[in-house]
N, C-alpha and C positions, 0 to 999 in steps of 0.2 A: 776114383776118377778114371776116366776112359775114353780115349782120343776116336775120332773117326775123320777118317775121309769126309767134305762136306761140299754140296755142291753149291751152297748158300741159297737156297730157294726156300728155306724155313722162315717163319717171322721172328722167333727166338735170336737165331744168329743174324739175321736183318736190321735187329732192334742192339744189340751188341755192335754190327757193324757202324753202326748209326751214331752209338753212344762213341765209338771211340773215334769217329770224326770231328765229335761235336766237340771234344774234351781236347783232341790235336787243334782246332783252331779254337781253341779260347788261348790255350797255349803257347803257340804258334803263331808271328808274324804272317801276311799273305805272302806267297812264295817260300817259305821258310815248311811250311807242312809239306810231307812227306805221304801222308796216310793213304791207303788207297779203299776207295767205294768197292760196294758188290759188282760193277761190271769190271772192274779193271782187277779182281780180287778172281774173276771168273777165266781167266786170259791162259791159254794151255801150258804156258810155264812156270805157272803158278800152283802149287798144291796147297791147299787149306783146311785143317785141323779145327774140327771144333772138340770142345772137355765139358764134359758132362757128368756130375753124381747123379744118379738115377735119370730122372727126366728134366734137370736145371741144366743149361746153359752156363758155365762155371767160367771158362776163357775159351780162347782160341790163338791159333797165331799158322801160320803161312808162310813157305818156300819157295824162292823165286830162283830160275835158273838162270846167271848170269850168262855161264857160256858153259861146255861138258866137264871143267872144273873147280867153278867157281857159282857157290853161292849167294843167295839172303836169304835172310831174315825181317818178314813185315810183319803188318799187323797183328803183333803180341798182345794180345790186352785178357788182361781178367775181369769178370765182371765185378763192379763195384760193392757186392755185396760178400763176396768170398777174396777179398783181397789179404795178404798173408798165409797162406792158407798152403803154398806150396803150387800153386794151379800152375803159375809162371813158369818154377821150375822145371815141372814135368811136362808142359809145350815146350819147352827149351829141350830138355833133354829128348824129346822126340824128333824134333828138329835136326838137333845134331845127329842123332843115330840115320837119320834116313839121308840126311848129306854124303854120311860114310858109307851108305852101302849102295851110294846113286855113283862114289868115286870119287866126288868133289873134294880137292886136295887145300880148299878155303871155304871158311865161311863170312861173309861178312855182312852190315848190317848201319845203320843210321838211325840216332837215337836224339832226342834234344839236350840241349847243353844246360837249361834252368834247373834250379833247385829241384822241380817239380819231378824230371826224369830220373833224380838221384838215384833212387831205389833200382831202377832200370838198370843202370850203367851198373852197379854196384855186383848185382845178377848177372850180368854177363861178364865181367870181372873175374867174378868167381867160378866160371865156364871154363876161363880161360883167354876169353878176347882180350886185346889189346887196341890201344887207340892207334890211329893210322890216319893216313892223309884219304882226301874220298877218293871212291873209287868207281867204276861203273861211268855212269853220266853226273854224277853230282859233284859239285862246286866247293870248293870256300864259305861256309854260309856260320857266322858269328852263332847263330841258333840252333847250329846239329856242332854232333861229336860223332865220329866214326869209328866203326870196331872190327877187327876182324880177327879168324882163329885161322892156323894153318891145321889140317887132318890130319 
């Protein structure tokens, strides 16, 4: 697997972006999704990773600059056909590595609270995050769980 820089103008990553919309609100109360589209995915604080074996679309996931210290973590998704596979962890672990070398002294991140995110929370657990109160602009909301790692 092999991360890039991605400016999202491909239909590969368009059709991933798509899927992991559609899959946050099946899952997702309205106002309770988080996910963000190709324009808001395109926003100059935002860096975005796509994974790729050879010429497949494998995952992706994306950095958002909270403030010169303080990260996220958004749109983590693997494609549905390479799930298990490790894709998650190696967007994570690139994630964190480029947080450390941008200075950001946190990472942190908003995940859903159902069954269905288990596997998610579980990943970043094993990162090192921890649950925390929200942070950034987000609220109280019964349907996220929030996480964050100190650098």
């Amino acid at each position: 697997m092999y991360l890039k820089i991605d400016d999202l103008s491909g239909p590969q990553v368009a059709e991933l972006v798509r899927e992991h919309l559609q899959s946050m609100a099946i899952q997702s109360p309205p106002g309770s999704m988080h996910a963000l589209g190709l324009e808001s995915l395109r926003k100059p604080e935002i860096t975005f990773w796509s994974a790729w074996e050879g010429d497949e679309l494998v995952g992706c996931g994306a950095l958002k600059e909270l403030d010169r210290k303080h990260g996220e973590i958004k749109s983590m998704r693997t494609s549905s056909s390479h799930r298990r596979k490790g894709i998650a962890k190696g967007v994570l672990q690139n994630i964190i590595e480029e947080a450390k070398v941008r200075g950001y002294q946190r990472l942190s991140l908003e995940t859903g609270s159902i069954n269905a995110f288990e596997p998610a929370r579980r990943l970043y657990i094993s990162f090192g995050f921890q649950y925390c109160e929200p942070f950034s602009e987000y609220v109280e909301d019964p349907n996220s769980v929030f996480m964050t790692k100190e650098l």
